[in-house]
HTML snippet that shows the backbone in 3Dmol.js (N, CA, C, O; Angstrom):
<script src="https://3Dmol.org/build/3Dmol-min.js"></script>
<div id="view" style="width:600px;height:400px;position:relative"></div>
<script>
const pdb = `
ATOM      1  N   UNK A   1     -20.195 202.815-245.457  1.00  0.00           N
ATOM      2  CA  UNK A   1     -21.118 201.734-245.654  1.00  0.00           C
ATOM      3  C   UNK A   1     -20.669 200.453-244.957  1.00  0.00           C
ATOM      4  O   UNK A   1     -21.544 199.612-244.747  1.00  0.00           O
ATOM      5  N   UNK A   2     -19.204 200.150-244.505  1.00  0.00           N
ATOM      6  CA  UNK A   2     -18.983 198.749-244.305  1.00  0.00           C
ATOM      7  C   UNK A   2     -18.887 199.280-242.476  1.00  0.00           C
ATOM      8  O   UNK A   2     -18.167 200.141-241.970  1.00  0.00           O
ATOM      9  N   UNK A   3     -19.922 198.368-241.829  1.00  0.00           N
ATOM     10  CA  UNK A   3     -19.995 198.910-240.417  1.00  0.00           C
ATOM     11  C   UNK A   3     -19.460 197.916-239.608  1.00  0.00           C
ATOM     12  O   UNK A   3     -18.701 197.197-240.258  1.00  0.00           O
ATOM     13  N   UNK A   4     -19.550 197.633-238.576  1.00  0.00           N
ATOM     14  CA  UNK A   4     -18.881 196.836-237.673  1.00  0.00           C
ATOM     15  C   UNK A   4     -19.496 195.283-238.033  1.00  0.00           C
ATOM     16  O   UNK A   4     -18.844 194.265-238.269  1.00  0.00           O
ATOM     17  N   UNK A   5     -21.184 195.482-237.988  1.00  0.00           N
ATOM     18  CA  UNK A   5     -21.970 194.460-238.167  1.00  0.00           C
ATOM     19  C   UNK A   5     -21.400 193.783-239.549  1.00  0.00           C
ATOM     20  O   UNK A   5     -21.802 192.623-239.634  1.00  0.00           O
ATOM     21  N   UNK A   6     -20.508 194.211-240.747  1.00  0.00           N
ATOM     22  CA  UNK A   6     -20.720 193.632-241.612  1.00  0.00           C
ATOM     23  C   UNK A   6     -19.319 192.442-241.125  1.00  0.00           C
ATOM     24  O   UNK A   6     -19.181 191.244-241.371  1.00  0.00           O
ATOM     25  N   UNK A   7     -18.449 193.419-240.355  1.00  0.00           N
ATOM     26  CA  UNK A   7     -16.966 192.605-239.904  1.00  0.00           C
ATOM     27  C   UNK A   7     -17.212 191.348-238.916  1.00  0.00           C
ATOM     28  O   UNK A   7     -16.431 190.418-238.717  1.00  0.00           O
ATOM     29  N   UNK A   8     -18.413 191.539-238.381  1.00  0.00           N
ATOM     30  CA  UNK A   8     -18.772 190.214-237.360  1.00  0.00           C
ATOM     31  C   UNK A   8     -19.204 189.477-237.710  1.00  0.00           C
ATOM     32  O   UNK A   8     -19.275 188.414-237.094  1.00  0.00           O
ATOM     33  N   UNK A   9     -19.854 189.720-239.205  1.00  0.00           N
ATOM     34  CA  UNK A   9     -20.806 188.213-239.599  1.00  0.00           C
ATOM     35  C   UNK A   9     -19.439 187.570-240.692  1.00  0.00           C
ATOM     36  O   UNK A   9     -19.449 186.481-241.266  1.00  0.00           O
ATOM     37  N   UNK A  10     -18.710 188.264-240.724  1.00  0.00           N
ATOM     38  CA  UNK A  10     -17.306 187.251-241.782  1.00  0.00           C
ATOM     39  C   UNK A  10     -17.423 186.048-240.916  1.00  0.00           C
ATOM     40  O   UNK A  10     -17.767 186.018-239.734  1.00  0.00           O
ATOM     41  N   UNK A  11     -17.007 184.844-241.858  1.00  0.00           N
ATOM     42  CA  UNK A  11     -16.651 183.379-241.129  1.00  0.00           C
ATOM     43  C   UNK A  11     -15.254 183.612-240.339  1.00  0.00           C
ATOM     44  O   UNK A  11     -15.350 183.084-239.231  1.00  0.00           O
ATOM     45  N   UNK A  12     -14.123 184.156-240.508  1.00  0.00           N
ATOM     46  CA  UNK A  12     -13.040 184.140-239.386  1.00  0.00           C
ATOM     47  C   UNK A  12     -13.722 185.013-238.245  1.00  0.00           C
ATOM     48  O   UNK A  12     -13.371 184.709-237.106  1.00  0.00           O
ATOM     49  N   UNK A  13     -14.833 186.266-238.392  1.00  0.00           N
ATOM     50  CA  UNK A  13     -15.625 187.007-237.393  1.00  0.00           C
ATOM     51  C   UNK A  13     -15.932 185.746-236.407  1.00  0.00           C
ATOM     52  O   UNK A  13     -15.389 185.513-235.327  1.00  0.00           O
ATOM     53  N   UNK A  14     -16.698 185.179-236.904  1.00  0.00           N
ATOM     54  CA  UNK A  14     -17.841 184.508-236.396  1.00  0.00           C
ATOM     55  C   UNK A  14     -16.705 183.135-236.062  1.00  0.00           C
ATOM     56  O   UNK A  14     -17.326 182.493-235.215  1.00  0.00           O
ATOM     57  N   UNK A  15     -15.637 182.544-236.265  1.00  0.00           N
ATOM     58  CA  UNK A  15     -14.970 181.498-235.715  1.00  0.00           C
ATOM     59  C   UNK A  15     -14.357 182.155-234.800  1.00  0.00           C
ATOM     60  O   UNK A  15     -14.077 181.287-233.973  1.00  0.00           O
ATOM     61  N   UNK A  16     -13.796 183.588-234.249  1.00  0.00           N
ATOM     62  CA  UNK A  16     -13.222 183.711-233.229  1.00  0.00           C
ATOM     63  C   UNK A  16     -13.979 184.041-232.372  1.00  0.00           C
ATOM     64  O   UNK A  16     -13.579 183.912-231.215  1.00  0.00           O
ATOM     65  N   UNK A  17     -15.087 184.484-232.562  1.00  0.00           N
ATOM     66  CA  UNK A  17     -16.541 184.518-231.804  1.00  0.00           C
ATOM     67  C   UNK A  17     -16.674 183.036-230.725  1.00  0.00           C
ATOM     68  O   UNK A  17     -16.441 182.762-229.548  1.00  0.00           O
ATOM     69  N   UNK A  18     -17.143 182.406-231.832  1.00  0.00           N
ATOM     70  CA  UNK A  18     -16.797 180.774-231.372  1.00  0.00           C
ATOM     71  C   UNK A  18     -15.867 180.350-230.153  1.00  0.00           C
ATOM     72  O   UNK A  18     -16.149 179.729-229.128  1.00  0.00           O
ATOM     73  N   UNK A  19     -14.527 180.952-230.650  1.00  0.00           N
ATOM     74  CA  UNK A  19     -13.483 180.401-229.719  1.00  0.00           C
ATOM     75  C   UNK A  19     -13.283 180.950-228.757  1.00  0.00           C
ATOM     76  O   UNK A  19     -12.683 180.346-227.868  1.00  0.00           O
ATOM     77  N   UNK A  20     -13.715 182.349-228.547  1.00  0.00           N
ATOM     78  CA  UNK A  20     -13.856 183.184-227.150  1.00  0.00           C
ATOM     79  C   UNK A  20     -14.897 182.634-226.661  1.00  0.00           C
ATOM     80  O   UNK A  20     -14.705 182.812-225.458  1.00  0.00           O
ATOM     81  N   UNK A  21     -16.233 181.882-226.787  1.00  0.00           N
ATOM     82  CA  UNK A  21     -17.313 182.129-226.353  1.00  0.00           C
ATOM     83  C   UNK A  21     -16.662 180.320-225.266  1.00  0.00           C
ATOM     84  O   UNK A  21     -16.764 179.955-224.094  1.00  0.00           O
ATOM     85  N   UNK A  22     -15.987 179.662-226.656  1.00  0.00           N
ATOM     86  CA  UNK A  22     -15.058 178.089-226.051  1.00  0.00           C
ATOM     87  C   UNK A  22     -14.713 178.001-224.818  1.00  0.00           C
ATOM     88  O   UNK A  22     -15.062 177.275-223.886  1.00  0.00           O
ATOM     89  N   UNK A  23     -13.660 179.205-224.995  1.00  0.00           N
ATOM     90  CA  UNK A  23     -12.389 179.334-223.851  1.00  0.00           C
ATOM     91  C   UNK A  23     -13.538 179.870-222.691  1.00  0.00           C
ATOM     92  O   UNK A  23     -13.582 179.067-221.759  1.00  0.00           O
ATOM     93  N   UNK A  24     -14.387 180.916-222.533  1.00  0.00           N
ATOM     94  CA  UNK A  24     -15.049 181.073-221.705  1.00  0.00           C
ATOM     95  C   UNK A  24     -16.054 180.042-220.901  1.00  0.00           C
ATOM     96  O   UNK A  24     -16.495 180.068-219.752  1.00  0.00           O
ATOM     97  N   UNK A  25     -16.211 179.204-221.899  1.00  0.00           N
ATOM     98  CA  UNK A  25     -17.313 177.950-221.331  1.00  0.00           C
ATOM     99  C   UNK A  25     -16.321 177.021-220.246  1.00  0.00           C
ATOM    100  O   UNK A  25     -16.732 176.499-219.210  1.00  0.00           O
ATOM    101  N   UNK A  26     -14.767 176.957-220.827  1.00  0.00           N
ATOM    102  CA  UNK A  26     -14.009 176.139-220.412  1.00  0.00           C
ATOM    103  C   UNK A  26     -13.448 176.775-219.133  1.00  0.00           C
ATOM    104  O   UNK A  26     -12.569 176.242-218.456  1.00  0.00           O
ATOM    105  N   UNK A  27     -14.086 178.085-218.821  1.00  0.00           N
ATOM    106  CA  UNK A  27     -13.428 178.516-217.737  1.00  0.00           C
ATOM    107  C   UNK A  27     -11.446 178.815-217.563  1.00  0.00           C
ATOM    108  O   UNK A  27     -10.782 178.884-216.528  1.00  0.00           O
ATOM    109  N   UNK A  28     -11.096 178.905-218.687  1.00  0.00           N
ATOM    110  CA  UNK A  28      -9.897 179.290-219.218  1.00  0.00           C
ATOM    111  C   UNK A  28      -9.756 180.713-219.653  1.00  0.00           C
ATOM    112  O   UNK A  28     -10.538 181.394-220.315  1.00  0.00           O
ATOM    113  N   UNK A  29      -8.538 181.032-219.117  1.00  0.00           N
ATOM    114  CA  UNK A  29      -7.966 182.733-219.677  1.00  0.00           C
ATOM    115  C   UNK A  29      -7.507 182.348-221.076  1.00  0.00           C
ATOM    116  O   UNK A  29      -7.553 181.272-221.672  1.00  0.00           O
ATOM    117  N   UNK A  30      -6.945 183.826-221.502  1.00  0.00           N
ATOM    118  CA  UNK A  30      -6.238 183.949-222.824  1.00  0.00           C
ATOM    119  C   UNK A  30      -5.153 183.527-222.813  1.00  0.00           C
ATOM    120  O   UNK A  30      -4.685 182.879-223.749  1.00  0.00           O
ATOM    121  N   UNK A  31      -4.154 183.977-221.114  1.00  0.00           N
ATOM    122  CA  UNK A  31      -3.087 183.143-220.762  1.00  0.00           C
ATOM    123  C   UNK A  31      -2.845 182.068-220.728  1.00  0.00           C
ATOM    124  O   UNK A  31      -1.691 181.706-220.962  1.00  0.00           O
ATOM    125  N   UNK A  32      -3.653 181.330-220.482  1.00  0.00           N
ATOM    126  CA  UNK A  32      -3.983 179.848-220.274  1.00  0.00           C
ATOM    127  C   UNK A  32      -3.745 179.435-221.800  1.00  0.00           C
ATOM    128  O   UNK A  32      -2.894 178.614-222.141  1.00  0.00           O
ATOM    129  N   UNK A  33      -4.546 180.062-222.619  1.00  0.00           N
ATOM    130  CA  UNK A  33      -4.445 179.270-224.037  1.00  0.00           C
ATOM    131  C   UNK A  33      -3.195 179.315-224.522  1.00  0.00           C
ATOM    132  O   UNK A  33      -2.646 178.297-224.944  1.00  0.00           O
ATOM    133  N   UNK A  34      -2.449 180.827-224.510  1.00  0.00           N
ATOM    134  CA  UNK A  34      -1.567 181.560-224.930  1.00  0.00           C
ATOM    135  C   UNK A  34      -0.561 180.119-224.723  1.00  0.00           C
ATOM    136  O   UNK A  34      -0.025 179.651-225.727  1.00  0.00           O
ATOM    137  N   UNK A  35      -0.354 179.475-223.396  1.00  0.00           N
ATOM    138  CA  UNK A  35       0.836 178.565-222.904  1.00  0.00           C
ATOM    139  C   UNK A  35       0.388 177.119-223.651  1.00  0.00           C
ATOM    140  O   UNK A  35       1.151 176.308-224.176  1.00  0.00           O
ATOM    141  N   UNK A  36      -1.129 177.041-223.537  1.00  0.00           N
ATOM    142  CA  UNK A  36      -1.380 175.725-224.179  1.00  0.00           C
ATOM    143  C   UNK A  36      -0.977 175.675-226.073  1.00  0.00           C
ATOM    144  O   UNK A  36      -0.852 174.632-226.715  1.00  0.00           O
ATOM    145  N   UNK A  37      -0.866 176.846-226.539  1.00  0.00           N
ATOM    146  CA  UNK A  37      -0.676 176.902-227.973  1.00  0.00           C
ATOM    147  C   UNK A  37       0.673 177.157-228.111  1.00  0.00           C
ATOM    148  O   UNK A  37       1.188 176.778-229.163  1.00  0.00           O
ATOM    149  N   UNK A  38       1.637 177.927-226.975  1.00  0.00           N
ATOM    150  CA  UNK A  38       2.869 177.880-227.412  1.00  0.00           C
ATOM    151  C   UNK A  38       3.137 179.156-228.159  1.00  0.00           C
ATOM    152  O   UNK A  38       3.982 179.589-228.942  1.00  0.00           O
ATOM    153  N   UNK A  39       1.864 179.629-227.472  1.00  0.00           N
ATOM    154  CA  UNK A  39       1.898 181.373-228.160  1.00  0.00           C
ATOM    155  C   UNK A  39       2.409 181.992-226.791  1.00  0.00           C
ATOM    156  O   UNK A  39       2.654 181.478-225.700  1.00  0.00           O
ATOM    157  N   UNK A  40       2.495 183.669-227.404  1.00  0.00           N
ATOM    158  CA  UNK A  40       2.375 184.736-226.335  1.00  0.00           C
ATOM    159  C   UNK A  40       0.797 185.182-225.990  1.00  0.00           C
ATOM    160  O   UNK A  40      -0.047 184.815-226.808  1.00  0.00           O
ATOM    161  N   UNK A  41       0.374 185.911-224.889  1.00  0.00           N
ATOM    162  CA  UNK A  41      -1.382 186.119-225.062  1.00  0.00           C
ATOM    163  C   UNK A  41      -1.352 187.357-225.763  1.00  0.00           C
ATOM    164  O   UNK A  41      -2.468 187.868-225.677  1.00  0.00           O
ATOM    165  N   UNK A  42      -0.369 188.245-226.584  1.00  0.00           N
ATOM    166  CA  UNK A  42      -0.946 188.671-227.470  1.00  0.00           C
ATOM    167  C   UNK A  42      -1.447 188.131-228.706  1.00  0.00           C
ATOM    168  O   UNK A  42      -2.282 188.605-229.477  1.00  0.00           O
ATOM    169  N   UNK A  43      -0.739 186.970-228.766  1.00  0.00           N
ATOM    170  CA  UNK A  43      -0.684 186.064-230.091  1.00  0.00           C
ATOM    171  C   UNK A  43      -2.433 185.866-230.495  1.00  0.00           C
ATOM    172  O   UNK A  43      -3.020 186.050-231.561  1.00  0.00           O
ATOM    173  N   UNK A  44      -2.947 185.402-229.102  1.00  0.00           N
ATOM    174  CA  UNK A  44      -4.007 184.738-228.674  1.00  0.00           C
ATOM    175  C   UNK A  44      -5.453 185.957-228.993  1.00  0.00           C
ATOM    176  O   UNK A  44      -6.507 185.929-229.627  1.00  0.00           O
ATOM    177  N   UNK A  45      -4.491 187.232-227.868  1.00  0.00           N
ATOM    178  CA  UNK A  45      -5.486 188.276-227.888  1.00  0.00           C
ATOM    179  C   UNK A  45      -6.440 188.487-229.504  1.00  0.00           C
ATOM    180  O   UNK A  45      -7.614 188.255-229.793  1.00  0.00           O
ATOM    181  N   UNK A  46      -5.047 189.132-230.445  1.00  0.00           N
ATOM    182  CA  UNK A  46      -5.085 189.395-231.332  1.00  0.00           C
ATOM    183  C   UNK A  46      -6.258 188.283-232.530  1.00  0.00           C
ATOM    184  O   UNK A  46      -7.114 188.708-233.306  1.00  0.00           O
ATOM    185  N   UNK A  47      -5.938 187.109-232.318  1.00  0.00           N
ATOM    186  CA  UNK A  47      -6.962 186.012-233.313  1.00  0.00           C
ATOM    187  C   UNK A  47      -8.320 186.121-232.668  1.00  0.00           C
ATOM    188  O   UNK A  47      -9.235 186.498-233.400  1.00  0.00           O
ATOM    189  N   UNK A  48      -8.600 185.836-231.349  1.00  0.00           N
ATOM    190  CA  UNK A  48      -9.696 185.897-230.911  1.00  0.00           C
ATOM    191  C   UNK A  48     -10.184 187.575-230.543  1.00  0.00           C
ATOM    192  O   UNK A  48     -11.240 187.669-229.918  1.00  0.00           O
ATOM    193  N   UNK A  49      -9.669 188.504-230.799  1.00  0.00           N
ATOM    194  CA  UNK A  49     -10.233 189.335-230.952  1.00  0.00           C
ATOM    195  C   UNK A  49     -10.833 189.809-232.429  1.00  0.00           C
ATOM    196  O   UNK A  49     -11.901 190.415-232.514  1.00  0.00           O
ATOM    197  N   UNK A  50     -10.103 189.496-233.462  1.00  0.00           N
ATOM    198  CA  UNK A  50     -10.751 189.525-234.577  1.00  0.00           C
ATOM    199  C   UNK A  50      -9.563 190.555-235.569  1.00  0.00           C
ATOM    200  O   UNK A  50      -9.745 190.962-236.717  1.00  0.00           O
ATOM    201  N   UNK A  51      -8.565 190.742-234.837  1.00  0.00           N
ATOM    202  CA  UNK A  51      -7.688 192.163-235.535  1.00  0.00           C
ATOM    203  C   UNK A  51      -6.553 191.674-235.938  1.00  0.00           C
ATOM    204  O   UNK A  51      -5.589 192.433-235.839  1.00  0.00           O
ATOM    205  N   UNK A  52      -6.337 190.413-236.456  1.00  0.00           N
ATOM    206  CA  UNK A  52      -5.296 189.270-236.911  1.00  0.00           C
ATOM    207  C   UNK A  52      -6.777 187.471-237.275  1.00  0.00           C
ATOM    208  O   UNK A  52      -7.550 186.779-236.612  1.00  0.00           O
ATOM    209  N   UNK A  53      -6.328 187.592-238.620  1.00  0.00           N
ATOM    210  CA  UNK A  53      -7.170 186.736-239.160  1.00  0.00           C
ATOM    211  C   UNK A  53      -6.716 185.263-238.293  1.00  0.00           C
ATOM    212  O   UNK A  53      -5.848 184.905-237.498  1.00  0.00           O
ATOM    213  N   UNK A  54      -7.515 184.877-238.773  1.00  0.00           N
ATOM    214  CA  UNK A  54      -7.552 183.304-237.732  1.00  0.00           C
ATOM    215  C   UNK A  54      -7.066 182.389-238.369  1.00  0.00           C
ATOM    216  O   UNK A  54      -7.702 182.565-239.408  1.00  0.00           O
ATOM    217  N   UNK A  55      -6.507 181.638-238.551  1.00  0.00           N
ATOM    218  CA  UNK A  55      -6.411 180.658-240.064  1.00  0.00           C
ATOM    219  C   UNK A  55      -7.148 178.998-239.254  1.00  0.00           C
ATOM    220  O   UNK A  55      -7.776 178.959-238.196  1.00  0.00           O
ATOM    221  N   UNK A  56      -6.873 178.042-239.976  1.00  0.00           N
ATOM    222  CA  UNK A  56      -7.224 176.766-240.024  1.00  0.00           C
ATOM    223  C   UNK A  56      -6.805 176.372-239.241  1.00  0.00           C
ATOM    224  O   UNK A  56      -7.523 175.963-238.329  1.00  0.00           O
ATOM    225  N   UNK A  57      -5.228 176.264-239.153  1.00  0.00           N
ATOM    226  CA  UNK A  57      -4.134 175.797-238.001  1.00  0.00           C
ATOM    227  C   UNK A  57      -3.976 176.326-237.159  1.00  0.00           C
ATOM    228  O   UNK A  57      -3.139 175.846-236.395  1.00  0.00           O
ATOM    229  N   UNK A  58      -4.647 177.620-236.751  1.00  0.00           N
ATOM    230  CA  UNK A  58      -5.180 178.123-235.267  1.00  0.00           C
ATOM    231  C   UNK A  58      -5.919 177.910-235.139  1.00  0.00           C
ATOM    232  O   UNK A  58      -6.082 178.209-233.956  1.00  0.00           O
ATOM    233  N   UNK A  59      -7.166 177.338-235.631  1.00  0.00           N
ATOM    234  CA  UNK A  59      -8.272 176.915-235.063  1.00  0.00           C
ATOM    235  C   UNK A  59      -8.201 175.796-234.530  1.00  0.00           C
ATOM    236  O   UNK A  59      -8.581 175.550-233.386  1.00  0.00           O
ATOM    237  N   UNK A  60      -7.564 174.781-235.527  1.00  0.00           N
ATOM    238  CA  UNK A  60      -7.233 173.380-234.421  1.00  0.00           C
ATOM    239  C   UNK A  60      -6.461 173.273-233.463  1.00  0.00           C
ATOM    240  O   UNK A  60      -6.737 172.463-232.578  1.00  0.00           O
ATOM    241  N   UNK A  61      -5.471 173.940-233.397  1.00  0.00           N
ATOM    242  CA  UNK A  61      -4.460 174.716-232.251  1.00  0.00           C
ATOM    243  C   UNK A  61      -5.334 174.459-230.997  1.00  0.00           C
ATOM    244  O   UNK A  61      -5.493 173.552-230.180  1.00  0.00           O
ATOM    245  N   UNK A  62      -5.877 175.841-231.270  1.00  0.00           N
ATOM    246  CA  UNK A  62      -7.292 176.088-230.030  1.00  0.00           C
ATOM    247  C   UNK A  62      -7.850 175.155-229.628  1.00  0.00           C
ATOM    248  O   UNK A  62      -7.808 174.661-228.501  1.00  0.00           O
ATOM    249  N   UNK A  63      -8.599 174.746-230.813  1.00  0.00           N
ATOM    250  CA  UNK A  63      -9.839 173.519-230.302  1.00  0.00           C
ATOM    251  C   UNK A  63      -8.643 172.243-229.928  1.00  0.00           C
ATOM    252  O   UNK A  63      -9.299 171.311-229.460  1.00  0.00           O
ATOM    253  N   UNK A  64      -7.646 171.990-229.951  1.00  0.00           N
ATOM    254  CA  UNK A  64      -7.018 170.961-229.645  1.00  0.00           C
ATOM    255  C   UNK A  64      -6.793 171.308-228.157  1.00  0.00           C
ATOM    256  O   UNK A  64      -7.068 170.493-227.277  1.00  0.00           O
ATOM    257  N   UNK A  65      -6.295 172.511-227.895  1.00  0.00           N
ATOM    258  CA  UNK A  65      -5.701 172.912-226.110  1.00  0.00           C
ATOM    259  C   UNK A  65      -7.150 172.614-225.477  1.00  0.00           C
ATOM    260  O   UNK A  65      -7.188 171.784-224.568  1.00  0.00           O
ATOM    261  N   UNK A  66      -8.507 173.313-225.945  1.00  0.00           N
ATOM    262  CA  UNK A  66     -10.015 173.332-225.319  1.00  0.00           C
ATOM    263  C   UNK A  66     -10.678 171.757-225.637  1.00  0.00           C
ATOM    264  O   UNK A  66     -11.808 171.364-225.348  1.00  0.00           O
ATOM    265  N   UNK A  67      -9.372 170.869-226.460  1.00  0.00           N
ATOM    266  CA  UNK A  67     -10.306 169.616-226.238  1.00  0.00           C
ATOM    267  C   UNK A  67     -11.850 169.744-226.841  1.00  0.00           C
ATOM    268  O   UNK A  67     -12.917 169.580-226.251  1.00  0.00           O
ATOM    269  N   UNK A  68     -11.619 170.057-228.071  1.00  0.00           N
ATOM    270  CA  UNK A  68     -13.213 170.305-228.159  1.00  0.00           C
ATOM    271  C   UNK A  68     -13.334 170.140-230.384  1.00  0.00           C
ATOM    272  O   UNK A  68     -12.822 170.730-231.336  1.00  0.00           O
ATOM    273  N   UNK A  69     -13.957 169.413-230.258  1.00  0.00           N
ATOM    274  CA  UNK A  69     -13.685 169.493-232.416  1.00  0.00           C
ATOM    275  C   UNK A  69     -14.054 170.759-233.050  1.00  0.00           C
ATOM    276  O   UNK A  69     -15.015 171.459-232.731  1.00  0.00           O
ATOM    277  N   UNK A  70     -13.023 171.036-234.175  1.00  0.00           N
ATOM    278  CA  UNK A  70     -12.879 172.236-234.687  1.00  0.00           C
ATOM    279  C   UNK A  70     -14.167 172.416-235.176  1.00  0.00           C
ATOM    280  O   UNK A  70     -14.331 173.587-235.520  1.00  0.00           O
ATOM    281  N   UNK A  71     -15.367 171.556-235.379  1.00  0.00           N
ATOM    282  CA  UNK A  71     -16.395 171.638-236.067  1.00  0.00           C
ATOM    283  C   UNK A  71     -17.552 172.981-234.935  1.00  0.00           C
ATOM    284  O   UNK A  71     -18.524 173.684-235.213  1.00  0.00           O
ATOM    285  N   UNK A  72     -16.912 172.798-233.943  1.00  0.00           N
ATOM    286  CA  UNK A  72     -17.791 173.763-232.688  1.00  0.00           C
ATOM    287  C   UNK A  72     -17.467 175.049-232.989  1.00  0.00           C
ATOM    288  O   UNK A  72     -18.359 175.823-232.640  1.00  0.00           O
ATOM    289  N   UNK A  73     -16.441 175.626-233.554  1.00  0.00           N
ATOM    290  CA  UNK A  73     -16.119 177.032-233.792  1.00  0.00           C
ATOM    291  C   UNK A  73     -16.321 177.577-235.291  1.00  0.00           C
ATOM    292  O   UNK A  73     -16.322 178.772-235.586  1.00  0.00           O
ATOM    293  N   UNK A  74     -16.461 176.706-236.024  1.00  0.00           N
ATOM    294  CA  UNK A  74     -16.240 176.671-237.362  1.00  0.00           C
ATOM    295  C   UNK A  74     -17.381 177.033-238.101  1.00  0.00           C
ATOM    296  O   UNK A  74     -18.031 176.015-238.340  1.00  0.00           O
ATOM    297  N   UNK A  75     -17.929 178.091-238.589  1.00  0.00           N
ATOM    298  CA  UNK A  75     -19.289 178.170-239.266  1.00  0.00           C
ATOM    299  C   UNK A  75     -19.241 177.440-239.817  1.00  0.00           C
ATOM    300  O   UNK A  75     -18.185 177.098-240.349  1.00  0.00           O
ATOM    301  N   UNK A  76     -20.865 176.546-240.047  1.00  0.00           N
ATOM    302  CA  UNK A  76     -21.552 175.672-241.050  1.00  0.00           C
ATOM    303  C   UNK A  76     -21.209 176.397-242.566  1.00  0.00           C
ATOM    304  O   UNK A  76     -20.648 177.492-242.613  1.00  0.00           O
ATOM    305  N   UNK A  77     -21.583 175.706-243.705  1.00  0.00           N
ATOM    306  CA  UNK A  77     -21.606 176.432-245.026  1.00  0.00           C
ATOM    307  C   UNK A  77     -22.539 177.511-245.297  1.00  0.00           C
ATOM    308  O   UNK A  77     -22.293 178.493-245.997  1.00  0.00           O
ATOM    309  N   UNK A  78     -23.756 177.231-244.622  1.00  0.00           N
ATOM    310  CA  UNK A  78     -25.027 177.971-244.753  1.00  0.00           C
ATOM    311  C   UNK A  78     -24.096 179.542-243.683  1.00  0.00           C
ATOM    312  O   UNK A  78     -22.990 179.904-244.086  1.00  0.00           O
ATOM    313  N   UNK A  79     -24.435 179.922-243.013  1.00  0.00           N
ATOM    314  CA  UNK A  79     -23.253 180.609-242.314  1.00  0.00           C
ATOM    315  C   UNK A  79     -22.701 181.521-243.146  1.00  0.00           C
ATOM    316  O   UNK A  79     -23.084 182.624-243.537  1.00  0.00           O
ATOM    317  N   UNK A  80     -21.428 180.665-243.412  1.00  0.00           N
ATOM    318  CA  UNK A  80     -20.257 180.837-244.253  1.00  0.00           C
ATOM    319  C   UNK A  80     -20.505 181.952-245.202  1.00  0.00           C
ATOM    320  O   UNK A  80     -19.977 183.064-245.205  1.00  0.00           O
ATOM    321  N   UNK A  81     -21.680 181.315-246.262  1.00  0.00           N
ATOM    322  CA  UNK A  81     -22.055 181.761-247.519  1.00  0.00           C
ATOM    323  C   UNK A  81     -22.911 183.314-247.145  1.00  0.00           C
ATOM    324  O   UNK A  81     -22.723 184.217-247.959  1.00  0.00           O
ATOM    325  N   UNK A  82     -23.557 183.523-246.297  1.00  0.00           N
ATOM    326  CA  UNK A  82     -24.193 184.712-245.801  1.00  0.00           C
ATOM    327  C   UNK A  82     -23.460 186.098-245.557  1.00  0.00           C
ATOM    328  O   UNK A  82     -24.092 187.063-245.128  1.00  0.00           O
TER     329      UNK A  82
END
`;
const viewer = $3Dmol.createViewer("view");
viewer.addModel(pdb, "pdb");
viewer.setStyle({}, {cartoon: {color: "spectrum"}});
viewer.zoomTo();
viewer.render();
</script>
């Protein structure tokens, strides 16, 4: 019963969604972030792929290297609650 669709609409789903869709707008690799966060790009792979939860302080991490407010990756409440 629990299918892929139910794992993509989670709020960490849907914030690393966000931050891949970021880094792509910004014309930036995973490598790229990987050095701007002080990670390895598995570090990177792994959150924005969805197979290592994302937390808070990787999200601003991110949105701090992409220059961009954590509020852009971050599901709304309405979102959230769905």
């Amino acid at each position: 019963m629990f299918g892929t669709m139910q794992t993509h609409s989670t709020p960490m789903a849907q914030t690393a969604a966000a931050c891949r869709a970021e880094l792509a707008r910004a014309g930036r690799s995973q490598t790229w972030l990987a050095t701007e966060v002080g990670e390895n790009k598995y570090w990177v792979s792994r959150r924005l792929a969805g197979t290592t939860d994302i937390s808070v302080d990787d999200v601003y991490r991110i949105c701090a290297a992409l220059n961009i407010p954590p509020g852009r990756v971050l599901p709304d409440s309405d979102e959230a609650a769905s």
